[in-house]
C-alpha positions in Angstrom: 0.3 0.1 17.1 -0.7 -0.1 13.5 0.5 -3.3 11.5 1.8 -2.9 7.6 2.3 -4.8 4.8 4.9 -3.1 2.0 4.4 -4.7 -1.3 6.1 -3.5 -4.0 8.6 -4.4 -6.5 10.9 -2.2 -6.4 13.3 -2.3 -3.5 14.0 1.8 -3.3 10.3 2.1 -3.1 9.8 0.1 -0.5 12.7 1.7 1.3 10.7 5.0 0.9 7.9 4.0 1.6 9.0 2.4 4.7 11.2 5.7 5.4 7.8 7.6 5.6 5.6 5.2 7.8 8.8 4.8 10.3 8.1 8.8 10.8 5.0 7.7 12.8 5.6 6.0 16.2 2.1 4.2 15.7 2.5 3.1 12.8 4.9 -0.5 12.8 6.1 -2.0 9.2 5.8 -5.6 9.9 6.8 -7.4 6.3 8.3 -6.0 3.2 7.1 -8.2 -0.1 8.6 -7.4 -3.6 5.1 -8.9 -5.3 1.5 -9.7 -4.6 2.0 -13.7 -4.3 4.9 -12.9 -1.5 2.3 -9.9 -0.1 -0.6 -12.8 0.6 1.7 -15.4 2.1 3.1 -12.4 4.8 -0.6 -11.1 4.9 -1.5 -14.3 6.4 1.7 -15.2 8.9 1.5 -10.8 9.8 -1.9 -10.2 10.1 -1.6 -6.4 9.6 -4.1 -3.7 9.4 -3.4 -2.0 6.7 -1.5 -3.3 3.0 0.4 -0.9 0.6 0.3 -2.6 -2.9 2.1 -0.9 -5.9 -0.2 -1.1 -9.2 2.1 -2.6 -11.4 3.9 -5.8 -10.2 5.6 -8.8 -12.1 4.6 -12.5 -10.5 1.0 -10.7 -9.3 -0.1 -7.1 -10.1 -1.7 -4.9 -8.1 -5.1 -5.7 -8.8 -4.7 -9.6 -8.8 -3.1 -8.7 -5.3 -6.2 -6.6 -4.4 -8.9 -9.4 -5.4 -7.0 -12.1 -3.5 -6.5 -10.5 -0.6 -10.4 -9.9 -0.3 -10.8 -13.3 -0.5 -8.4 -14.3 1.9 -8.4 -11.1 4.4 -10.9 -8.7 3.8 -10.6 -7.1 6.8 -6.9 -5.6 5.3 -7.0 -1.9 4.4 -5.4 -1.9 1.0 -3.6 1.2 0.1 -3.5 1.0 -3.9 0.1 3.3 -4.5 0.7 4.2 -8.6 2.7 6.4 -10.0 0.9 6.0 -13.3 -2.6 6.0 -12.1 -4.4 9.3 -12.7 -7.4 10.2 -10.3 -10.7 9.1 -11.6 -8.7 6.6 -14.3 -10.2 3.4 -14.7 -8.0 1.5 -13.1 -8.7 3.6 -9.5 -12.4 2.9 -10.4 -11.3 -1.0 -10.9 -9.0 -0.5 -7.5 -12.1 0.9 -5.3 -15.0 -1.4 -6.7 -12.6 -3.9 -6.0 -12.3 -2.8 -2.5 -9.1 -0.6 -2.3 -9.4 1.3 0.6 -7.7 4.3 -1.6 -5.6 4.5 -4.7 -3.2 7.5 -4.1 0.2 8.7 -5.4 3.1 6.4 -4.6 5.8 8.5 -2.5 9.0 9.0 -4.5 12.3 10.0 -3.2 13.9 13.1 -4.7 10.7 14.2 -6.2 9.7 17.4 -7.4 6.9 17.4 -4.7 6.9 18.6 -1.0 8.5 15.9 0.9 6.6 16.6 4.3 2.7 17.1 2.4 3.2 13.6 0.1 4.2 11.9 3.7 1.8 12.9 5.8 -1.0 12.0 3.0 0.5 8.7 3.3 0.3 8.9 7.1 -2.6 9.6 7.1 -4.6 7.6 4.7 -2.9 4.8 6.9 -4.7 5.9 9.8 -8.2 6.3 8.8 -7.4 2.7 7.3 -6.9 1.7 10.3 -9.9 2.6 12.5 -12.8 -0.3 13.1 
């Protein structure tokens, strides 16, 4: 079973995002944080394998969350999710020096995209973060 983290502020996201990883029986939500400072404290307690982490946070952003959580547990596959962040921006160049395990599209509900492709992308990056 693959342990994850949720952090992000907004409580429909995380409901989404939890709605998706619930698809896969292997995959086991095991906290839900609404900002990096709650996301280290479960981190620790949960011990999970892999982290989702919206960009933009109040309390702790994205990127704060990222560099402490490398300090703490840098074992944590971080999943970077924006839905401002534009492939090869700078901040997914800050995300992956820093150690992001990816930086991909954060799944929205009702969205213009194909509900099944932007799941299983999410799915999927959550495996590979997953392997030793």
């Amino acid at each position: 079973m693959i342990r994850v983290l949720i952090c992000d502020d907004s409580f429909l996201a995380r409901k989404a995002i939890k709605r998706i990883i619930e698809q896969d029986p292997t995959i086991q939500v095991v906290a839900e944080a609404k900002n990096g400072k709650e996301a280290l404290t479960l981190a620790q307690e949960h011990q999970p394998e892999v982290m989702t982490c919206d960009m933009e946070m109040p309390v702790m952003d994205g990127i704060q969350t990222l560099m402490e959580i490398r300090k703490v547990l840098p074992r944590i596959k971080v999943i970077v999710l924006s839905s401002i962040t534009q492939p090869q921006s700078e901040k997914e160049k800050l995300c992956r020096s820093l150690g992001a395990y990816a930086v991909i599209a954060k799944p929205v509900e009702h969205s213009d995209l194909d509900p099944v492709t932007n799941d299983h992308g999410l799915i999927m990056t959550i495996h590979h973060g997953a392997r030793p």
